[in-house]
N, C-alpha and C positions, 0 to 999 in steps of 0.2 A: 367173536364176542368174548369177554372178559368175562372172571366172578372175581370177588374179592372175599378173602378167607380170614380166618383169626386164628393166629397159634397159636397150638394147648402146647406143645411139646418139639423137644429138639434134640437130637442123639445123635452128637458124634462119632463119625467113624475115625479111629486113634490114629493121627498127624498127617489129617488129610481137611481139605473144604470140603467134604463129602458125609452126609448124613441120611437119617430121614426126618421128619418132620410130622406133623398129626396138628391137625386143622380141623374149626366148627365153622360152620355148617357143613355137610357131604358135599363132595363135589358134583358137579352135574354133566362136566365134561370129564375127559382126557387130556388137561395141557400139556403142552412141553415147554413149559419154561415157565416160570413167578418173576415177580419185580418186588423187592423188599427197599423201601429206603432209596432207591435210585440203581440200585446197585440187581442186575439179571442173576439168575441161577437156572440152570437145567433141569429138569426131572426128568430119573432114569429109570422109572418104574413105579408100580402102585401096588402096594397090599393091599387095601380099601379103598372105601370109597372116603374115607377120613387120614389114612396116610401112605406116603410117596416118601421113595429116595430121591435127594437131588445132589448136585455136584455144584462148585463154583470155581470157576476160571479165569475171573478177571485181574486186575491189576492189583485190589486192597490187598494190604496187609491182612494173614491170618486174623490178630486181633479185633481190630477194624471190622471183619465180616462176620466174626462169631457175638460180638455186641451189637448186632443190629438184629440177632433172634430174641427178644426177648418174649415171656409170655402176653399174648394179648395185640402183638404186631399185626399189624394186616397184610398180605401178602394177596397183589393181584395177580391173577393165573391167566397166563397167554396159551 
C-alpha cells in the first residue's frame, strides 16, 4: 500500500543525485522507494519519521532531477 507525502525540504549531497528529504504528514510505513513526477528514487535510510536519505539512478539529467523537488511536490512512497 502506498502513502503520498509533501515536501517541506530538500538537501543535497555535493555532486551527487543523493540527498535527504523531509516530508508532511509522518510517515506510517518504512518504503523503499518514492515516485516523484514519474521519475523512481531510493530511500536509504530514515532519521524520522518526517525525513529519509534517498539516492537516484536513472537516466535524467542532474538538472532535470533536482527541478522536479520543488517545495509542496508530492511524493508517493512505495
Amino acid at each position: 500500500m502506498s502513502q503520498t507525502v509533501t515536501l517541506k525540504q530538500v538537501t543535497w549531497d555535493q555532486g551527487t543525485l543523493s540527498g535527504i528529504v523531509t516530508v508532511t504528514p509522518a510517515l506510517t510505513t518504512r518504503p523503499i522507494a518514492f515516485e516523484l513526477r514519474g521519475e523512481v528514487f531510493n530511500i536509504k535510510g530514515f532519521r524520522d519519521v518526517n525525513t529519509f536519505r534517498f539516492t537516484y539512478s536513472g537516466s535524467q539529467s542532474s538538472q532535470h532531477v533536482k527541478g522536479l523537488f520543488q517545495p509542496g511536490a508530492l511524493l508517493t512512497l512505495h
